[in-house]
C-alpha positions in Angstrom: -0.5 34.6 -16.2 -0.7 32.7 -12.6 2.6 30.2 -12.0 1.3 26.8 -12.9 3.4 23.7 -11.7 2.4 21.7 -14.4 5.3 22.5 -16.6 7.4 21.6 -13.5 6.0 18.2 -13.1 5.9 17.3 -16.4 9.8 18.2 -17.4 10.5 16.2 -13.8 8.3 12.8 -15.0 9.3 13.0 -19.1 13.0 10.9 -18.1 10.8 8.2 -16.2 8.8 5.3 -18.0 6.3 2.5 -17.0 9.0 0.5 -15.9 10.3 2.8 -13.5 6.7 3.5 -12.1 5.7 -0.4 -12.2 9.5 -0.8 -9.9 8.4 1.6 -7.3 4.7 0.7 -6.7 5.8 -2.9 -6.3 8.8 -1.4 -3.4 6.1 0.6 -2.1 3.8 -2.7 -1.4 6.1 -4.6 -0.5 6.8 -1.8 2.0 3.1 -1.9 2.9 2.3 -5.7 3.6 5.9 -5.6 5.7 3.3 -4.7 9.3 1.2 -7.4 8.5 3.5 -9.9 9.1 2.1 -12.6 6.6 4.8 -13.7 4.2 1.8 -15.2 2.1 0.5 -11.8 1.2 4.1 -10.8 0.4 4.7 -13.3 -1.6 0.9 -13.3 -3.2 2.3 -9.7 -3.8 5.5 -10.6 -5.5 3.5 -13.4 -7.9 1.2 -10.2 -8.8 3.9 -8.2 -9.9 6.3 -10.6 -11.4 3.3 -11.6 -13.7 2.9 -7.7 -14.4 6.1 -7.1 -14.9 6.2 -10.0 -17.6 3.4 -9.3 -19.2 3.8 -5.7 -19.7 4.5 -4.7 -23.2 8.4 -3.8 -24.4 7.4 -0.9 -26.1 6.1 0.5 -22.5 8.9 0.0 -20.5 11.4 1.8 -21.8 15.0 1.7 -21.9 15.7 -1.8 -21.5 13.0 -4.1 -21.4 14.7 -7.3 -20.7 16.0 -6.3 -17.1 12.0 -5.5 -16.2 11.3 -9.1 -18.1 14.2 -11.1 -16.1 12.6 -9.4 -12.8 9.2 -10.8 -13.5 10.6 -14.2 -14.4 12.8 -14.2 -11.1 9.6 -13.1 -9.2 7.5 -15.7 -10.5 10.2 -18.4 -9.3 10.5 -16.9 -6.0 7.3 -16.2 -4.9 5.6 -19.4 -5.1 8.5 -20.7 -2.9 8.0 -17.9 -0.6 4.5 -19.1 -0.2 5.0 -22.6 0.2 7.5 -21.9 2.9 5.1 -19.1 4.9 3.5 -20.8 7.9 0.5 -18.1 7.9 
């Protein structure tokens, strides 16, 4: 039988849970609005994720649910000041 990865990949991703995934798509766009320069769409961004991050079921995120809640609720009070304070 031919090596297949899959095995691999799977033992490498079973440790990690929606939370984890949801924590490093949100670095990664934060990462990618950085070169635009607009602190609106980073903080449009953060607002987007906070609510995700709130509204994302406990049974989904894994281990401790209440740190991934407690983000969302401190992104939701941040972003909105972000955004008022952005000049573009």
């Amino acid at each position: 039988m031919a090596f297949t990865p899959l095995p691999l990949v799977d033992d490498f991703l079973v440790s990690y849970h929606v939370g984890h995934a949801l924590l490093v798509l949100f670095a990664l766009s934060i990462v990618g609005s950085i070169p635009l320069g607009s602190r609106k769409v980073v903080a449009l961004n953060a607002s987007l994720f906070g609510v995700i991050f709130f509204v994302t079921p406990a049974s989904q995120l894994g281990g401790d649910p209440f740190t991934y809640r407690f983000l969302g609720v401190a992104l939701l009070v941040v972003a909105p000041i972000l955004f008022t304070t952005a000049r573009e």
